[in-house]
C-alpha positions in Angstrom: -4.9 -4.8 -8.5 -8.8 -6.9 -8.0 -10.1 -3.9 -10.2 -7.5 -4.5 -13.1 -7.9 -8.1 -13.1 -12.1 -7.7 -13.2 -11.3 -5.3 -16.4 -9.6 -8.3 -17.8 -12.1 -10.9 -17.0 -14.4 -8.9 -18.3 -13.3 -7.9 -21.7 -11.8 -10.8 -23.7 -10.2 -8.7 -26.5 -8.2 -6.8 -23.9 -7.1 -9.6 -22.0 -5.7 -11.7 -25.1 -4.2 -8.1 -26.4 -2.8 -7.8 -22.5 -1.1 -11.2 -23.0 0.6 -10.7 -26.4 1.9 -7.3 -24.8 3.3 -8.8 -22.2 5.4 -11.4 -24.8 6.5 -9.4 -26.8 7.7 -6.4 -24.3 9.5 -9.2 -22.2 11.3 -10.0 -25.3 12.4 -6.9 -26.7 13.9 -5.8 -23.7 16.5 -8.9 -24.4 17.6 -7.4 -27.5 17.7 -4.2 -25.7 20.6 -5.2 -23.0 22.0 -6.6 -25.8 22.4 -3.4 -28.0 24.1 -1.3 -25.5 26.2 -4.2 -24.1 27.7 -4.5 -27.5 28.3 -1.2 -27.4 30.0 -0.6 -24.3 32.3 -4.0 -25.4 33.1 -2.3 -28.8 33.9 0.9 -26.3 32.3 3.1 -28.2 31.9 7.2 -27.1 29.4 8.8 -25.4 28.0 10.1 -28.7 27.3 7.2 -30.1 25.4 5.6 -27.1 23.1 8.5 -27.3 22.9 8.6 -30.7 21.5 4.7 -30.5 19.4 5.6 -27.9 17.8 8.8 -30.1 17.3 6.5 -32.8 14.9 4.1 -30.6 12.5 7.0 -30.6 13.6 8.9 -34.0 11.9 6.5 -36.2 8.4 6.9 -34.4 8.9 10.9 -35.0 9.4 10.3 -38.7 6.4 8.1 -39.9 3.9 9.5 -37.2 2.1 12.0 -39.5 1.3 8.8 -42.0 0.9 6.6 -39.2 -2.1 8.4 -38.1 -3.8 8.1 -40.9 -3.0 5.0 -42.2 -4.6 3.6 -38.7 -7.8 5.6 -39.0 -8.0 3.8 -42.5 -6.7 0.1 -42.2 -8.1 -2.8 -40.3 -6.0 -2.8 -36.9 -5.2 -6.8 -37.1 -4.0 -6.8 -40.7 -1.9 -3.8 -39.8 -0.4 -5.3 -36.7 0.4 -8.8 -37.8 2.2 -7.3 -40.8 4.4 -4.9 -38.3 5.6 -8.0 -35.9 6.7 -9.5 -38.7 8.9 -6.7 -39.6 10.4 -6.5 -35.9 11.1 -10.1 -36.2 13.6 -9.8 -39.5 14.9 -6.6 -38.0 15.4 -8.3 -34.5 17.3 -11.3 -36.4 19.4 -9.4 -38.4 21.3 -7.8 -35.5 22.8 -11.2 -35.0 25.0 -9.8 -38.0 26.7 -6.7 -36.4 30.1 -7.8 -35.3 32.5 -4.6 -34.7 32.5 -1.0 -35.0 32.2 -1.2 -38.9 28.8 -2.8 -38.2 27.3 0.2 -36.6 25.6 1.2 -39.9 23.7 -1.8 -39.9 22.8 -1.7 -36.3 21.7 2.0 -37.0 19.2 0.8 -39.8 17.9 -2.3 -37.9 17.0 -0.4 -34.5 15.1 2.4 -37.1 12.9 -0.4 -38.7 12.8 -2.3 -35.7 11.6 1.0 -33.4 9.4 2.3 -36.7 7.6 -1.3 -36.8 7.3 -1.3 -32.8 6.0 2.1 -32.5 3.4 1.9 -35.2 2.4 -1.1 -33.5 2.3 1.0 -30.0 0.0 3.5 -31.5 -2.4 1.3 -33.6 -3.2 -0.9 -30.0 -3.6 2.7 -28.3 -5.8 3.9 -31.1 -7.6 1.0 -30.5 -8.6 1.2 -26.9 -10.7 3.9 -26.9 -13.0 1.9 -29.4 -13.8 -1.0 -27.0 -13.2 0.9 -23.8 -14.6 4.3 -22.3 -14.4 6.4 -19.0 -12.7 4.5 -15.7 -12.1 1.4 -17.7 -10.0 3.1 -20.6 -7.9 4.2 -17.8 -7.5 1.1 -16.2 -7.2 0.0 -19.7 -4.2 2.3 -19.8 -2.4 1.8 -16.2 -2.7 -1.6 -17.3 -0.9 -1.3 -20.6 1.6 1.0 -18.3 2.1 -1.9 -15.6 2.5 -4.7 -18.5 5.4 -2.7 -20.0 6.5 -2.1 -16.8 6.7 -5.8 -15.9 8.2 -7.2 -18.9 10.7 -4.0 -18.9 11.6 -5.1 -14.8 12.0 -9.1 -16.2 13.3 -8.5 -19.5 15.9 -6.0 -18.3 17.5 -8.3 -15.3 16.8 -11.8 -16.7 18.1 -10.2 -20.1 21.4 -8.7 -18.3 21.9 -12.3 -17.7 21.3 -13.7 -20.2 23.6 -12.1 -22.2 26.2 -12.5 -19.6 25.7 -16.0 -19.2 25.2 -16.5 -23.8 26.1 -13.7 -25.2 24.5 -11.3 -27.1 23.6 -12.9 -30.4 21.7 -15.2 -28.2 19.9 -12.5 -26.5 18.8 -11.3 -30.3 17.6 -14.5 -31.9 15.2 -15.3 -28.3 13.9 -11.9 -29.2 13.2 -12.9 -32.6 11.8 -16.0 -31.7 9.2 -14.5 -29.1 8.1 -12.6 -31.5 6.7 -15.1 -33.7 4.8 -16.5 -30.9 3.6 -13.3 -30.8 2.5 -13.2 -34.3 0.8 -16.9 -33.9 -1.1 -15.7 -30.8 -2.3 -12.0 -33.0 -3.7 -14.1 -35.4 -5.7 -16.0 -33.6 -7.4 -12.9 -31.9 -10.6 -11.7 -33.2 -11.0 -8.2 -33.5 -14.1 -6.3 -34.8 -14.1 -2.4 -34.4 -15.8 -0.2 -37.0 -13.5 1.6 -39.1 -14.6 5.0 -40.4 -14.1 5.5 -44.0 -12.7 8.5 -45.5 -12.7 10.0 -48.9 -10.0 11.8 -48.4 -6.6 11.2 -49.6 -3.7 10.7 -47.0 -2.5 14.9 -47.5 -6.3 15.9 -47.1 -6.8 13.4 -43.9 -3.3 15.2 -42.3 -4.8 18.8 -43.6 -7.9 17.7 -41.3 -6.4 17.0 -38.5 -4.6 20.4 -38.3 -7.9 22.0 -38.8 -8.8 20.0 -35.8 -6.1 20.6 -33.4 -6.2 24.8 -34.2 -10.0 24.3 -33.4 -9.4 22.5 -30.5 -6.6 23.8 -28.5 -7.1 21.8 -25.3 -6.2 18.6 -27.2 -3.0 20.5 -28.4 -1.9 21.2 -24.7 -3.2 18.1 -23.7 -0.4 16.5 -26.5 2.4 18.8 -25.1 2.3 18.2 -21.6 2.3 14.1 -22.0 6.1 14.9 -24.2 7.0 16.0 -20.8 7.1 12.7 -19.5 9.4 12.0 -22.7 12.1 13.1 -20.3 12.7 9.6 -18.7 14.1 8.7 -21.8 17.0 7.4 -19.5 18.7 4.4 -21.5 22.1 6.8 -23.2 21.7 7.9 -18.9 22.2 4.8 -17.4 24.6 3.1 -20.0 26.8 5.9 -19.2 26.6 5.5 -15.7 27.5 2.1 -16.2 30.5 2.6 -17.9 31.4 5.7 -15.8 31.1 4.4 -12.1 30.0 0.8 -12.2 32.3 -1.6 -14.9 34.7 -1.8 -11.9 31.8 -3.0 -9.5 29.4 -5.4 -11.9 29.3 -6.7 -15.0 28.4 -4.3 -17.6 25.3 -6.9 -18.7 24.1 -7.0 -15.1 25.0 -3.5 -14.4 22.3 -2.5 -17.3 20.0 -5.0 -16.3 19.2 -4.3 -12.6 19.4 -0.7 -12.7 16.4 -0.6 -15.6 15.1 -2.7 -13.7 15.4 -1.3 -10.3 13.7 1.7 -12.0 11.0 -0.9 -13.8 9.5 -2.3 -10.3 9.2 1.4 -9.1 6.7 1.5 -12.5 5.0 -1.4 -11.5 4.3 -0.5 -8.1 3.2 3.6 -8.9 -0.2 2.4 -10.5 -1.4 0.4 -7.4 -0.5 2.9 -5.5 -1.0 6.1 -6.9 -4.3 5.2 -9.9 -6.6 5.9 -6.6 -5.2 9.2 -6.1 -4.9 10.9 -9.1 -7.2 13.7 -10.6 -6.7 16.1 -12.8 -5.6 18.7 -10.2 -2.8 16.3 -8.8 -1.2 15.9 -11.7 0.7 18.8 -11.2 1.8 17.0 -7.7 3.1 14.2 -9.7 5.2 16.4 -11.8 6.9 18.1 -9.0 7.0 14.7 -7.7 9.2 12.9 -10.4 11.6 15.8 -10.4 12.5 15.6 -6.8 12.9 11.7 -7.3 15.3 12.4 -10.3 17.5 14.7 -8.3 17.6 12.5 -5.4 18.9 9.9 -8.2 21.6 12.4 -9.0 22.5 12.8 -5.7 23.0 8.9 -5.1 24.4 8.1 -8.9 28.1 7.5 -8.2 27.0 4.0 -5.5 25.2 1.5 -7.1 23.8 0.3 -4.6 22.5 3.5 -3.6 21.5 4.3 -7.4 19.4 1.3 -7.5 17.0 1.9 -4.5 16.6 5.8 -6.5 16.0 4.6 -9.8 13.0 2.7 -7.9 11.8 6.1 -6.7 12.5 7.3 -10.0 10.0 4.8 -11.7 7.1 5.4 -8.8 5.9 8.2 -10.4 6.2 7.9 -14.2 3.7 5.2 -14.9 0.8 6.9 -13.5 2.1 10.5 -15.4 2.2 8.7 -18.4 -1.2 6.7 -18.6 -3.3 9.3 -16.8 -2.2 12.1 -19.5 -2.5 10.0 -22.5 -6.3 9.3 -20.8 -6.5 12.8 -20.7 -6.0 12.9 -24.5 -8.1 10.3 -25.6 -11.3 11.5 -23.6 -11.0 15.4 -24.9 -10.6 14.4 -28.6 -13.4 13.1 -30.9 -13.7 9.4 -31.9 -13.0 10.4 -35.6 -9.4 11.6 -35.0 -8.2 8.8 -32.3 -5.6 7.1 -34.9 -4.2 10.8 -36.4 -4.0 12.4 -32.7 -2.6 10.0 -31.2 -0.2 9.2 -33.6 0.8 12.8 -33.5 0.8 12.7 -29.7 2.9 9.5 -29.9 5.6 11.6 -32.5 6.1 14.6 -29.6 6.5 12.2 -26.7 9.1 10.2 -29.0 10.7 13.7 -30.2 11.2 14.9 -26.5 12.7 11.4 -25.8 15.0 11.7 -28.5 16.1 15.1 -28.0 16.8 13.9 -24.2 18.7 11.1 -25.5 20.8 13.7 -27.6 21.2 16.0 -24.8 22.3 13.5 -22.5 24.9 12.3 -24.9 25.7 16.1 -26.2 26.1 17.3 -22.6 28.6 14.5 -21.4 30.4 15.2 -24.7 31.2 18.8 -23.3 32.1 17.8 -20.0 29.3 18.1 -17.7 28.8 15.7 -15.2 26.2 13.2 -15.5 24.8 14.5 -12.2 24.5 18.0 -13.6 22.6 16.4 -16.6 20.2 14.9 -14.4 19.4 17.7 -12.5 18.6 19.7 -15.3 15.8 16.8 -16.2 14.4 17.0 -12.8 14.3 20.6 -13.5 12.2 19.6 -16.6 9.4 17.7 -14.8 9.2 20.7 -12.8 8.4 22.9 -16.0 5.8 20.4 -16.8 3.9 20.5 -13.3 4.2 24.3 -14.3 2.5 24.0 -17.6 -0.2 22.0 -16.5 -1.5 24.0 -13.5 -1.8 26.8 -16.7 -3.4 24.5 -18.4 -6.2 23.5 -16.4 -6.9 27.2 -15.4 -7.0 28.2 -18.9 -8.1 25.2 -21.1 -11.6 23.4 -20.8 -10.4 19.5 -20.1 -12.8 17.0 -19.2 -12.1 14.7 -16.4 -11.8 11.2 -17.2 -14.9 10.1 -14.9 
């Protein structure tokens, strides 16, 4: 923990980003209890639940080949001011959806909300590699992992009650309202990175990148094998959990709220633990890892009690996947590309957590238990610790030292 808070004393620009992270994570994870609290009151189906939990990572797969090269373009500040203000209107609005007839509207704000929140997501990650390079980038990264972590572990169970204790319009407008200190604290923030102009039209810039990637395979693998972590896209999981062993145990609010964040402190804690220990040839550990930790969740799932202490296991492990592979990324790719790649790499990871969001609700549609469905996604980490041990035999990646 010393070393991440030396990176932060050290480099102002990532310390005032660091903080405005923080905010604005804490809150959204408010407005997130609140979504699928409403939803579980309006006693929705299964479908639905997954379906609002594919559209939190749809809208990211949609406007990622723009994205890209709209950030490689476009001063990063400008950019991100203008995209908080757009998650604070869509966070607002939800205040509006009332019943079941609503759901359209909720359906539009969580696209524009997630869109605005993901393009965000990728500028600030396009933007690290700029001011940071080698050990620190991936401290940089861990960082950013445990700051999401944190406000995901708070947000989550102070959100679950809050909304139990307010309600859920509540829950939305505090969102909202973080938010704008969020924007007031942006603008303040100086940022100067050079931004390398292009000739090129937004079609020729995506036409480049492709020539890139086909030329440079490794990065391609390298995108691939960080969707795998895109399988801990758990939220349409554990609402359905909730409402299929726990409403006669908890609250539905607090139910939501301490097992996200039950799973959240295990994210916290992996980094400190683990960001000594990892190197390119353990990653393949790590994979194998997280599976066994999500089967051992499906084994526990029907006590709560029980499923909270696994869902910390769960969490030990993904952090530390995550940040260490989207390093990997960002040190085998060339400065000129960080905005289009990782924008790209951003709309796989979001396209493998929404098709596991869809999965999970398509599969408890048919019948199959939720334990089944979780084993088959431990089974999917184990694919990825697969892929990558290929990877490093066959591909040229540079370690991040």
């Amino acid at each position: 923990m010393n070393e991440y808070i030396k990176l932060l004393k050290s480099k102002r620009i990532l310390r005032e980003l660091s903080i405005i992270q923080l905010i604005a994570y804490f809150g959204a994870w408010f407005s997130n209890v609140a979504i699928y609290t409403l939803l579980l009151d309006m006693k929705v189906g299964a479908e639905i639940i997954a379906f609002v939990a594919m559209l939190h990572f749809l809208s990211g797969v949609i406007q990622a080949p723009i994205s890209g090269s709209i950030i490689d373009s476009v001063k990063p500040k400008k950019l991100m001011l203008i995209l908080i203000v757009v998650e604070i209107f869509a966070t607002f609005f939800l205040i509006f959806i009332n019943s079941i007839s609503d759901l359209w509207l909720l359906y539009i704000l969580i696209f524009i909300k997630m869109a605005a929140a993901s393009f965000y997501f990728t500028t600030e990650m396009s933007l690290l590699p700029k001011i940071l390079d080698g050990e620190d980038l991936q401290k940089a990264n861990e960082l950013h992992s445990i700051i999401w972590s944190l406000s995901y572990t708070f947000g989550m169970a102070l959100g679950g009650f809050v909304v139990y204790l307010f309600g859920v319009k509540f829950a939305f407008i505090l969102d909202a309202f973080i938010f704008v200190v969020c924007f007031i604290l942006l603008y303040k923030v100086e940022i100067n990175v050079i931004i390398i102009k292009s000739n090129e039209n937004l079609l020729q810039m995506m036409s480049d990148t492709f020539r890139y990637l086909k030329k440079t395979p490794q990065a391609m693998h390298l995108i691939f094998i960080h969707a795998f972590v895109g399988l801990t896209a758990f939220d349409a999981l554990v609402a359905l959990m909730v409402d299929q062993y726990y409403v006669s145990v908890i609250a539905i609010s607090l139910a939501l709220g301490l097992l996200h964040a039950s799973r959240a402190l295990g994210l916290v804690i992996g980094p400190i633990l683990l960001g000594r220990w990892i190197n390119n040839k353990r990653v393949t550990y790590l994979f194998i890892f997280q599976g066994l930790a999500v089967w051992l969740w499906a084994f526990m799932m029907e006590n709560f009690y029980l499923s909270i202490l696994s869902s910390v296991i769960v969490g030990l492990f993904t952090t530390t996947l995550w940040s260490y592979t989207y390093t990997l990324l960002q040190k085998n790719i060339e400065p000129k590309y960080y905005g289009r790649i990782v924008a790209y790499n951003d709309m796989l990871f979001l396209s493998s957590a929404a098709f596991t969001s869809f999965m999970i609700g398509f599969l408890a549609t048919k019948d199959y238990s939720l334990e089944f469905i979780t084993v088959l996604i431990g089974i999917g980490f184990m694919l990825g610790g697969v892929y990558f041990a290929w990877i490093l035999k066959s591909q040229k990646i540079k370690d991040i030292t």
